[in-house]
PQR file with spaces between the fields and no chain letter, atoms N, CA, C, O and H, PARSE charges and radii, in Angstrom:
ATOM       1  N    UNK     1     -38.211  -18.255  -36.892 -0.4000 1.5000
ATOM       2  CA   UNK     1     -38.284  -17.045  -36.104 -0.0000 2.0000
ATOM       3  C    UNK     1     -36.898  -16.389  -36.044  0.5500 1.7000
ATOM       4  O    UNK     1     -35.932  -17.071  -35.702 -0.5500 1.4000
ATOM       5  N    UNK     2     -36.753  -15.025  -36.379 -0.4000 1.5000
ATOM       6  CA   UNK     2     -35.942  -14.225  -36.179 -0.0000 2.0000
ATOM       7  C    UNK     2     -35.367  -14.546  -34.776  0.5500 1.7000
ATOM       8  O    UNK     2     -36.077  -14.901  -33.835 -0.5500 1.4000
ATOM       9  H    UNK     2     -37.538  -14.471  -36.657  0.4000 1.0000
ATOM      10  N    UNK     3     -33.906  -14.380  -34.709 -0.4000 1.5000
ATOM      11  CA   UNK     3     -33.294  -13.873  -33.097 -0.0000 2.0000
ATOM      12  C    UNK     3     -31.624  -13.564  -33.121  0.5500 1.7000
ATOM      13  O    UNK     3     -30.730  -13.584  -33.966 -0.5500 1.4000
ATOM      14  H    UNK     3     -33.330  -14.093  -35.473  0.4000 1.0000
ATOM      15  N    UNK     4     -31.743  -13.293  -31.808 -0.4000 1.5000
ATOM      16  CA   UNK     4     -30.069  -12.727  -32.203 -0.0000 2.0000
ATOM      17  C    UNK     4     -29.593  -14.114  -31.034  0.5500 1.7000
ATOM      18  O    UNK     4     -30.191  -14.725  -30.148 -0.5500 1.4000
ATOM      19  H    UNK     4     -32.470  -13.277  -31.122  0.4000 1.0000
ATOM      20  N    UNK     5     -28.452  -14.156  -31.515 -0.4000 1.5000
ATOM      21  CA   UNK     5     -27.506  -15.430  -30.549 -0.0000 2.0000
ATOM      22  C    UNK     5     -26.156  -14.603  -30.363  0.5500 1.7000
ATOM      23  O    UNK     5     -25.499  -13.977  -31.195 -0.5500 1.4000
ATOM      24  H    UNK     5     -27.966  -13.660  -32.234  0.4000 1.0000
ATOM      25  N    UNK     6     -25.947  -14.815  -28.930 -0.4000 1.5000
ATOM      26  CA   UNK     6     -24.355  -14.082  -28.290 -0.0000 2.0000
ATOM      27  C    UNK     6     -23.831  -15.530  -28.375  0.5500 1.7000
ATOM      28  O    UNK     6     -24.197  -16.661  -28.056 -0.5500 1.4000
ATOM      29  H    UNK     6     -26.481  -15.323  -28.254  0.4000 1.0000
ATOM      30  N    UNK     7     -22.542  -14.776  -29.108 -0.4000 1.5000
ATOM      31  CA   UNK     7     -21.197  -15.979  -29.721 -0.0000 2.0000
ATOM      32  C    UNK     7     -20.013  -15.604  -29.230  0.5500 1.7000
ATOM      33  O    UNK     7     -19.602  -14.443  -29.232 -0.5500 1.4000
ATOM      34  H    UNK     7     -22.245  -13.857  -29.368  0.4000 1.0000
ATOM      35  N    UNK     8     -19.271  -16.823  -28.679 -0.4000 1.5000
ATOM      36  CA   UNK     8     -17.758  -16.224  -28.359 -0.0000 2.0000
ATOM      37  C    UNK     8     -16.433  -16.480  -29.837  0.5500 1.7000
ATOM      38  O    UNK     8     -16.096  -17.417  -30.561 -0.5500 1.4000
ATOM      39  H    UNK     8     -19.605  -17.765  -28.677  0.4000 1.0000
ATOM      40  N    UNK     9     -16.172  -15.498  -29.716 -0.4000 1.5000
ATOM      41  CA   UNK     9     -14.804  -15.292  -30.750 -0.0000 2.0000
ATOM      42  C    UNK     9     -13.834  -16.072  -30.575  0.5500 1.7000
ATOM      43  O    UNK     9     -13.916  -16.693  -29.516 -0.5500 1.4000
ATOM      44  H    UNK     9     -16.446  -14.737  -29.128  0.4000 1.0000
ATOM      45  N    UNK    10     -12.505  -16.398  -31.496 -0.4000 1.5000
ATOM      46  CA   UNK    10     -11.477  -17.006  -31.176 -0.0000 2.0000
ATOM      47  C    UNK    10     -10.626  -16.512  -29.982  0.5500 1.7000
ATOM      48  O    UNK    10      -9.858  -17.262  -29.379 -0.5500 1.4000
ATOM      49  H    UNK    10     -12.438  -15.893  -32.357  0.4000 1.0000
ATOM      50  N    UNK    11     -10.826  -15.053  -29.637 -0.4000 1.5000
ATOM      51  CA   UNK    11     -10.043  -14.255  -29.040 -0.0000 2.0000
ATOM      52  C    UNK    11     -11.029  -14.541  -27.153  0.5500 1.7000
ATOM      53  O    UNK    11     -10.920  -13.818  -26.162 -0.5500 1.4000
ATOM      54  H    UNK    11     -11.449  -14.443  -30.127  0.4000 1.0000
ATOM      55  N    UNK    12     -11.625  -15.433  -27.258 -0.4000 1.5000
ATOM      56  CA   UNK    12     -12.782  -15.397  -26.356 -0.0000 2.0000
ATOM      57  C    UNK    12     -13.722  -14.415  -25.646  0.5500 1.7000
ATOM      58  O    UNK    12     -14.268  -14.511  -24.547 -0.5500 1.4000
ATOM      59  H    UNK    12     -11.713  -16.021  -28.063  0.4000 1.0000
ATOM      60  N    UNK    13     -13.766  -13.368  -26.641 -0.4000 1.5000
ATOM      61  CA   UNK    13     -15.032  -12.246  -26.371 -0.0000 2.0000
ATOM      62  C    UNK    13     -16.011  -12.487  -27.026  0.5500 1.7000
ATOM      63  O    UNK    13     -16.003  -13.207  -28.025 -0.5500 1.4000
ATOM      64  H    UNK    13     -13.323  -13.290  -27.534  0.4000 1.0000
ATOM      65  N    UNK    14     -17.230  -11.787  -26.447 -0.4000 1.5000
ATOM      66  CA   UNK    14     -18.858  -11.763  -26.838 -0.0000 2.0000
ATOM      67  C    UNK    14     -18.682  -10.920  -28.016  0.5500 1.7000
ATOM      68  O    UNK    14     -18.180   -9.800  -28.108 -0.5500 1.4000
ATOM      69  H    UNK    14     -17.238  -11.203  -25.636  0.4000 1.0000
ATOM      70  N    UNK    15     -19.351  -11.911  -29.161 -0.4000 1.5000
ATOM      71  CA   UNK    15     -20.601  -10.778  -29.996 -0.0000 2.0000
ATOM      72  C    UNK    15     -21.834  -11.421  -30.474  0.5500 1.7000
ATOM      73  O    UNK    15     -22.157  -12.582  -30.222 -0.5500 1.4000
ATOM      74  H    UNK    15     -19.759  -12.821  -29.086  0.4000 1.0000
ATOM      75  N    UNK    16     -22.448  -10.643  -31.129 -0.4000 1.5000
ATOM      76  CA   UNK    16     -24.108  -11.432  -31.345 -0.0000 2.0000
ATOM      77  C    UNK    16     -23.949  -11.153  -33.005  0.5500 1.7000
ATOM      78  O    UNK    16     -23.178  -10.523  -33.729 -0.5500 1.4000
ATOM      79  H    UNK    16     -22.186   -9.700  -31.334  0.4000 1.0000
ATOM      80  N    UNK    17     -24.934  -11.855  -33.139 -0.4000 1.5000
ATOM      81  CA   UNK    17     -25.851  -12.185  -34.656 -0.0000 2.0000
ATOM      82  C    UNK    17     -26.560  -12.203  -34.571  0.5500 1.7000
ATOM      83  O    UNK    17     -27.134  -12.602  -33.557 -0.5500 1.4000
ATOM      84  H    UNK    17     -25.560  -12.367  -32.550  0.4000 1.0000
ATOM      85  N    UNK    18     -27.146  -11.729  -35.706 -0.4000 1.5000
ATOM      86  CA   UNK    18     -28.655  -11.322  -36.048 -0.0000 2.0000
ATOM      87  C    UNK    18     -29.189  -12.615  -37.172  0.5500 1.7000
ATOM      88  O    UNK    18     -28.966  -12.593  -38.382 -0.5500 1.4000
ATOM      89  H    UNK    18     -26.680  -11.405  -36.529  0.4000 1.0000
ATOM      90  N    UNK    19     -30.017  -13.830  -36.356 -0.4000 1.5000
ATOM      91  CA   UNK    19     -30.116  -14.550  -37.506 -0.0000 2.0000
ATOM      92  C    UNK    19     -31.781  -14.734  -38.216  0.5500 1.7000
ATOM      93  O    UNK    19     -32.828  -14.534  -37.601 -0.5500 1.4000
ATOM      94  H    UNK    19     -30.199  -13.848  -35.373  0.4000 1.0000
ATOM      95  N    UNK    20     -31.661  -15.127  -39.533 -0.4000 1.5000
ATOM      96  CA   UNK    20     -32.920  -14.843  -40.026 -0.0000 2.0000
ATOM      97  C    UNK    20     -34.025  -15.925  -39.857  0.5500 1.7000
ATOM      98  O    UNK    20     -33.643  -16.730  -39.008 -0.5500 1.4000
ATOM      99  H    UNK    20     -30.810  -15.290  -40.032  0.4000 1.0000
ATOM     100  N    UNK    21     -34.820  -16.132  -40.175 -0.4000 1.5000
ATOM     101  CA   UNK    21     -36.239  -17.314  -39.504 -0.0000 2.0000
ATOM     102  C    UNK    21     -35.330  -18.798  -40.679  0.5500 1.7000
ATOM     103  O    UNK    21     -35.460  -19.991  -40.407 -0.5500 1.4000
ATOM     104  H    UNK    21     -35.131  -15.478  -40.865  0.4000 1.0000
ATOM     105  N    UNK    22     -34.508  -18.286  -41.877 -0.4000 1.5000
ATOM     106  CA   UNK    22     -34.208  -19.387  -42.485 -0.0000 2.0000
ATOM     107  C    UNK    22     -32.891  -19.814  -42.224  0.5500 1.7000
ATOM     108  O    UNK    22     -32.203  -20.573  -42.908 -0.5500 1.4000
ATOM     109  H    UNK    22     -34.403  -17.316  -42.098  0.4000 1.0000
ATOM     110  N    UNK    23     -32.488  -19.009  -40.713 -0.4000 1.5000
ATOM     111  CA   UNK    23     -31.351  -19.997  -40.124 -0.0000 2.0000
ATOM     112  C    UNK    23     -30.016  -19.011  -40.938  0.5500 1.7000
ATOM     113  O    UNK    23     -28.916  -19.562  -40.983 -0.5500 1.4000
ATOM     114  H    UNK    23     -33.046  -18.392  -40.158  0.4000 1.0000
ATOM     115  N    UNK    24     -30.140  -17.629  -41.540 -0.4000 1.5000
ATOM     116  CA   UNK    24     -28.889  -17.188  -42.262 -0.0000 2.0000
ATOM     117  C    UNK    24     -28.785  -15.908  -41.200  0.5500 1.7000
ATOM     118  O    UNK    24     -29.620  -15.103  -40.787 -0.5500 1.4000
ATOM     119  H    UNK    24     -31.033  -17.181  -41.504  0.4000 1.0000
ATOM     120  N    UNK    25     -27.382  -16.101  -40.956 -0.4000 1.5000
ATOM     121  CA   UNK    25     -26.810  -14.736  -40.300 -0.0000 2.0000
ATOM     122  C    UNK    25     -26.812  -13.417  -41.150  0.5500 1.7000
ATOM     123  O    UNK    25     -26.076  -13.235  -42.120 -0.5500 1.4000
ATOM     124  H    UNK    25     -26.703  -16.755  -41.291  0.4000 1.0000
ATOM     125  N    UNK    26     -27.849  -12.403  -40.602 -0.4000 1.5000
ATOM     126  CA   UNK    26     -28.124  -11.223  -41.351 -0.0000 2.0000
ATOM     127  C    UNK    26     -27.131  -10.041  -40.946  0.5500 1.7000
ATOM     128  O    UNK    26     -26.706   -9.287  -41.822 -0.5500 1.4000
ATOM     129  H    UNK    26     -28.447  -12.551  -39.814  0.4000 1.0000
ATOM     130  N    UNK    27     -26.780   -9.895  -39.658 -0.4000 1.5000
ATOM     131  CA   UNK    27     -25.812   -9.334  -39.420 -0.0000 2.0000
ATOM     132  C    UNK    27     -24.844   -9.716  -38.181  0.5500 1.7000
ATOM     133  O    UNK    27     -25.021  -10.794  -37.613 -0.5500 1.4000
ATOM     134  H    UNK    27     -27.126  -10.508  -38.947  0.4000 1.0000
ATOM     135  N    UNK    28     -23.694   -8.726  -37.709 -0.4000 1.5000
ATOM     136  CA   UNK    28     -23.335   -9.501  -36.633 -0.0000 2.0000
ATOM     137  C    UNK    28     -23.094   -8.108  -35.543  0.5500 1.7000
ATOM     138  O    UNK    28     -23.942   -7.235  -35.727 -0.5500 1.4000
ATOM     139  H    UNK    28     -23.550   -7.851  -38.171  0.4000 1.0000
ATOM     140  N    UNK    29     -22.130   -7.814  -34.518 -0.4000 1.5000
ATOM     141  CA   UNK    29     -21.531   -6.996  -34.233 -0.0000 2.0000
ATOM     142  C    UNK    29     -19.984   -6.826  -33.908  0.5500 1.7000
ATOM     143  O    UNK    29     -19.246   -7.723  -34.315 -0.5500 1.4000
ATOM     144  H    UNK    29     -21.442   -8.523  -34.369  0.4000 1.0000
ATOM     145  N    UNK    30     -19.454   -5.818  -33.252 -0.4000 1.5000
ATOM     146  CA   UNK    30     -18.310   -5.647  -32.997 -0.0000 2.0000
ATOM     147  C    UNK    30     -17.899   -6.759  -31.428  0.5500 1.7000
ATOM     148  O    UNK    30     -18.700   -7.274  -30.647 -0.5500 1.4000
ATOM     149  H    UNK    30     -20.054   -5.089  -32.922  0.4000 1.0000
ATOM     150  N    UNK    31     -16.774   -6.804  -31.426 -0.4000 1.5000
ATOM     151  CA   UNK    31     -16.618   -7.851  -30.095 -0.0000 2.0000
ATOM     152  C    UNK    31     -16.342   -7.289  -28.670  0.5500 1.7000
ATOM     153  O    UNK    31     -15.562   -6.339  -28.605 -0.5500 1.4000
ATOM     154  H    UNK    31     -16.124   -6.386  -32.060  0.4000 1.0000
ATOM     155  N    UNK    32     -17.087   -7.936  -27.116 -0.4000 1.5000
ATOM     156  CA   UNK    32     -17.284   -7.174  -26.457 -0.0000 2.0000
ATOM     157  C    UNK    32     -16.475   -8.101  -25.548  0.5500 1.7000
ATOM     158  O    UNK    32     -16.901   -9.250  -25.667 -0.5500 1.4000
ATOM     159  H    UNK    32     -17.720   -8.708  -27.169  0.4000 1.0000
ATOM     160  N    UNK    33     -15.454   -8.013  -24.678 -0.4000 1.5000
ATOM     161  CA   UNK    33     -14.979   -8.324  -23.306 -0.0000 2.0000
ATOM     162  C    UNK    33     -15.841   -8.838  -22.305  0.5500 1.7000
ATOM     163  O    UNK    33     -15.519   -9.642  -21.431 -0.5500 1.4000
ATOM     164  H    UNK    33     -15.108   -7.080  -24.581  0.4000 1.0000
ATOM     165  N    UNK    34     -17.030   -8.294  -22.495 -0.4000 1.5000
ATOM     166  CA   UNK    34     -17.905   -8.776  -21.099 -0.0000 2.0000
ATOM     167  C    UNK    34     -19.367   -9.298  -21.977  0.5500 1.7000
ATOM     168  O    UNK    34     -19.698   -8.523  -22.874 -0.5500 1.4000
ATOM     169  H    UNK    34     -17.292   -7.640  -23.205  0.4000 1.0000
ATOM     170  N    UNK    35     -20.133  -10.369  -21.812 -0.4000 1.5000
ATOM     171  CA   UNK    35     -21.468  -10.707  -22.106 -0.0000 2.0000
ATOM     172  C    UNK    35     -22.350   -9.347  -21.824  0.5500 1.7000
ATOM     173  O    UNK    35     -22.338   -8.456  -22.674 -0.5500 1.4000
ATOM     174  H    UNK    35     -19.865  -10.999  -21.083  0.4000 1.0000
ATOM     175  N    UNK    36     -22.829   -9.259  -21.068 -0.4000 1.5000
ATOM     176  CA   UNK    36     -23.161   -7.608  -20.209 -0.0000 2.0000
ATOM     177  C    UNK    36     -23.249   -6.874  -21.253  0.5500 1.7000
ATOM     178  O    UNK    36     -24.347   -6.458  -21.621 -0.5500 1.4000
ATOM     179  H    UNK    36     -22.838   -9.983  -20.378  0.4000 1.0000
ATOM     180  N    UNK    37     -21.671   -6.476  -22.164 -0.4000 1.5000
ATOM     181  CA   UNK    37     -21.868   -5.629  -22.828 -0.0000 2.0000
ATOM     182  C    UNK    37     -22.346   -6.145  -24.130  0.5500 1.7000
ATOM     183  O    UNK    37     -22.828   -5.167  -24.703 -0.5500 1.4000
ATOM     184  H    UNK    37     -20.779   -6.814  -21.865  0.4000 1.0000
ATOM     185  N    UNK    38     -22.444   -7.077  -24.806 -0.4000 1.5000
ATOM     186  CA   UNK    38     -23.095   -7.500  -25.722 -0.0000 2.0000
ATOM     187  C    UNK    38     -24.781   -7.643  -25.528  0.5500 1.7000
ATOM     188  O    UNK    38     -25.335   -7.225  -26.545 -0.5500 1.4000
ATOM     189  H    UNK    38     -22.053   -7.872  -24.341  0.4000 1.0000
ATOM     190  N    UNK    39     -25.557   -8.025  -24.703 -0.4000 1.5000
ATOM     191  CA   UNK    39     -26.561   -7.816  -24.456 -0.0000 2.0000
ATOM     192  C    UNK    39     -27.220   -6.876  -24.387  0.5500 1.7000
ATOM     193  O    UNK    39     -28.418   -6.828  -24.670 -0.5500 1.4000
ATOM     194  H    UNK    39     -25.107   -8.365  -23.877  0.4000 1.0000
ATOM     195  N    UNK    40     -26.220   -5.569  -23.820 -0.4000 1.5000
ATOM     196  CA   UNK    40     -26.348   -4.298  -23.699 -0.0000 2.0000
ATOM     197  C    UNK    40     -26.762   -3.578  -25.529  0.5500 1.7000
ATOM     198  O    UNK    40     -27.555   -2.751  -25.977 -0.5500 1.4000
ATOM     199  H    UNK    40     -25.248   -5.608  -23.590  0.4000 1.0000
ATOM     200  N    UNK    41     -25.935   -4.278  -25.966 -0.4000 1.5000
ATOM     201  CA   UNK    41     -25.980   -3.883  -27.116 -0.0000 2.0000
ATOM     202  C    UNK    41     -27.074   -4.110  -28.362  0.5500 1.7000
ATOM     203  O    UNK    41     -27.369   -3.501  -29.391 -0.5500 1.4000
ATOM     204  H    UNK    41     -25.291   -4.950  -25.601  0.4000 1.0000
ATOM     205  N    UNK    42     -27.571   -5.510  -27.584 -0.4000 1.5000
ATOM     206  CA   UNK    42     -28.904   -6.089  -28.726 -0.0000 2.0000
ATOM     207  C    UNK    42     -29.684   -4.940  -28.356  0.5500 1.7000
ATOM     208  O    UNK    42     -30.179   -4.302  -29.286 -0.5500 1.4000
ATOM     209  H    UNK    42     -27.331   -6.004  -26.749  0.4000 1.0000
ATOM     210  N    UNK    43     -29.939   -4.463  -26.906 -0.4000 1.5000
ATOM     211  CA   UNK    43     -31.367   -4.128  -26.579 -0.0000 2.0000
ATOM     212  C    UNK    43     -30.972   -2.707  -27.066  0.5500 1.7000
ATOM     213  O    UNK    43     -31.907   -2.595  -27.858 -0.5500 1.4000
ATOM     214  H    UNK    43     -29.537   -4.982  -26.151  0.4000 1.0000
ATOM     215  N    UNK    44     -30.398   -1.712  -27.175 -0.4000 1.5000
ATOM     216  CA   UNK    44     -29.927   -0.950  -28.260 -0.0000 2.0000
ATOM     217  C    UNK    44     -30.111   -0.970  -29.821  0.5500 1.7000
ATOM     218  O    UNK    44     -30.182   -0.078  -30.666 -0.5500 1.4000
ATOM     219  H    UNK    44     -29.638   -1.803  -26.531  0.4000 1.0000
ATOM     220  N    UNK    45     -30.137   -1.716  -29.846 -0.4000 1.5000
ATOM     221  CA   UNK    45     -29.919   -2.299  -31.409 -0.0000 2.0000
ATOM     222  C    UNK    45     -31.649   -2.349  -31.577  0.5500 1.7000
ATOM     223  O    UNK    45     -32.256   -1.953  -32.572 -0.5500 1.4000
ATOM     224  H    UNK    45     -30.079   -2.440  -29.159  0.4000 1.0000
ATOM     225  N    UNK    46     -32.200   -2.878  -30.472 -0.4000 1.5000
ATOM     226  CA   UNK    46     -33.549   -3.050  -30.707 -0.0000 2.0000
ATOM     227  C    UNK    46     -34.553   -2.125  -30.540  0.5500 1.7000
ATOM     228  O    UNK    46     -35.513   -1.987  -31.298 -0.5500 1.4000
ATOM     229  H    UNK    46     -31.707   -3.200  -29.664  0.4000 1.0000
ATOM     230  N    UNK    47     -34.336   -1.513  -29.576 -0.4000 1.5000
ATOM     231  CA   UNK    47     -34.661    0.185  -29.115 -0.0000 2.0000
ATOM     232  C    UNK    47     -34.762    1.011  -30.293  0.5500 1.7000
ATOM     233  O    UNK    47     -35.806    1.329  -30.862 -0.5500 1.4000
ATOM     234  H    UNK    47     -33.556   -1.625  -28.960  0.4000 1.0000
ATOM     235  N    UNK    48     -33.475    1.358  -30.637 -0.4000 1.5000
ATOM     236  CA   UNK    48     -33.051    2.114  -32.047 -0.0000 2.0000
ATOM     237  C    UNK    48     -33.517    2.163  -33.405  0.5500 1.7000
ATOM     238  O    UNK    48     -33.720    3.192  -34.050 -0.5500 1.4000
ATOM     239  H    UNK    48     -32.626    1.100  -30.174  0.4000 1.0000
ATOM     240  N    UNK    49     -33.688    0.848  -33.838 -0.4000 1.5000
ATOM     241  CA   UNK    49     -33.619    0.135  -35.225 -0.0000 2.0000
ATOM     242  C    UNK    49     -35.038    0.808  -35.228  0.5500 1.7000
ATOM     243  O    UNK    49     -35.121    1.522  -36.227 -0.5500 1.4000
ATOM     244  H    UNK    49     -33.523    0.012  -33.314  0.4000 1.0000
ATOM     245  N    UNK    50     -36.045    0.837  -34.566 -0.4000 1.5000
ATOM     246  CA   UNK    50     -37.590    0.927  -35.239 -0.0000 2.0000
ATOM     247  C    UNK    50     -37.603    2.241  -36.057  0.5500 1.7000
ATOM     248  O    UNK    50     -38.265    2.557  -37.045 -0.5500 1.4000
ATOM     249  H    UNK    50     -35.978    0.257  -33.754  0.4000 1.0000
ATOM     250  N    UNK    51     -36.604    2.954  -35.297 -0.4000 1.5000
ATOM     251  CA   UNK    51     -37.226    4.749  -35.781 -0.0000 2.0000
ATOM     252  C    UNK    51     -35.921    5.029  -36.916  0.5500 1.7000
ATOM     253  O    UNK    51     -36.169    5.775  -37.863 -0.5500 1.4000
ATOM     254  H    UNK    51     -36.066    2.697  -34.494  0.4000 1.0000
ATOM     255  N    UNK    52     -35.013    4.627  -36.838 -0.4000 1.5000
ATOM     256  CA   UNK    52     -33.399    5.269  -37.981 -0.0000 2.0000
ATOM     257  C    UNK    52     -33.784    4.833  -38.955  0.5500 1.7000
ATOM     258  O    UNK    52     -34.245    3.714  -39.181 -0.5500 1.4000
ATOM     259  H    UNK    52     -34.812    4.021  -36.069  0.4000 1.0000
ATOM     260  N    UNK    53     -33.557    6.045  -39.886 -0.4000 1.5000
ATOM     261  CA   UNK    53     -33.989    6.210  -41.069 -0.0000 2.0000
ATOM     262  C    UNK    53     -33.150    5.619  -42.086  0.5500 1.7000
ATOM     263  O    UNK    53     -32.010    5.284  -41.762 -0.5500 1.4000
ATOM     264  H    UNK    53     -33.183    6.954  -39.702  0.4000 1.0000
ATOM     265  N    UNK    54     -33.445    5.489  -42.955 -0.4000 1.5000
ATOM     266  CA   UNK    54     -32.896    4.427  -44.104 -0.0000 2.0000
ATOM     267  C    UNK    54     -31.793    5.500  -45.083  0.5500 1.7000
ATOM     268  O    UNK    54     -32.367    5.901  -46.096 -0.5500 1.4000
ATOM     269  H    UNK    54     -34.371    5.761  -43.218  0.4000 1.0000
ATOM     270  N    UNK    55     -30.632    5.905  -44.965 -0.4000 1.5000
ATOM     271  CA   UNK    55     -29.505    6.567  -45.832 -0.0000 2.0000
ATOM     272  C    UNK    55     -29.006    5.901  -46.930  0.5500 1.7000
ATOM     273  O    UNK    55     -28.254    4.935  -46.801 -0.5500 1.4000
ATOM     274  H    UNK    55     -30.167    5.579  -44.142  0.4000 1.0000
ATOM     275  N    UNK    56     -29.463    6.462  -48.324 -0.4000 1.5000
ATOM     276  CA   UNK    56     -28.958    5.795  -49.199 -0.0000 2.0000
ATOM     277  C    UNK    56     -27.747    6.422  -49.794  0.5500 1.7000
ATOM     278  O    UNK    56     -28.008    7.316  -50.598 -0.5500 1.4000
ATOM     279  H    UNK    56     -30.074    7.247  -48.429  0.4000 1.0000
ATOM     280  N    UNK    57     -26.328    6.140  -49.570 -0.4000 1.5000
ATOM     281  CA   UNK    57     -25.192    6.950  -49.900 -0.0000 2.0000
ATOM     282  C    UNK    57     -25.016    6.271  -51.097  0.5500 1.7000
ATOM     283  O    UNK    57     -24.225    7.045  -51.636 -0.5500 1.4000
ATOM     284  H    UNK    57     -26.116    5.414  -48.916  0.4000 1.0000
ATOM     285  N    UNK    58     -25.240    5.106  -52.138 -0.4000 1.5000
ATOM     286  CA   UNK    58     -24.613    4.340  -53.107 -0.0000 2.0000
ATOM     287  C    UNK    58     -24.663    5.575  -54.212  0.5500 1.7000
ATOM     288  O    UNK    58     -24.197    5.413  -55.340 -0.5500 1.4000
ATOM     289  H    UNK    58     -25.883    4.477  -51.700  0.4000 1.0000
């Protein structure tokens, strides 16, 4: 099963990963000072993601 996991950095701030059902980190994010704001950020991430459209710049 897909899920995201909040991780602390060397610097001891929050960020999350996005990991896949076979256990591989698909993505991650930027690092946040407060848990709060990393959480803040999945449900964003999750909100968002259904409808943004796919930009192919290559």
């Amino acid at each position: 099963m897909e899920k995201f996991e909040i991780r602390r950095a060397s610097n001891n701030q929050y960020y999350w990963v996005f990991v896949a059902a076979n256990g591989e980190d698909i993505c991650n994010s930027e690092t946040y000072t407060a848990k709060q704001s990393a959480i803040n950020s999945i449900t964003l991430v999750k909100e968002k993601a259904k409808t943004a459209p796919i930009i192919d710049k290559s």
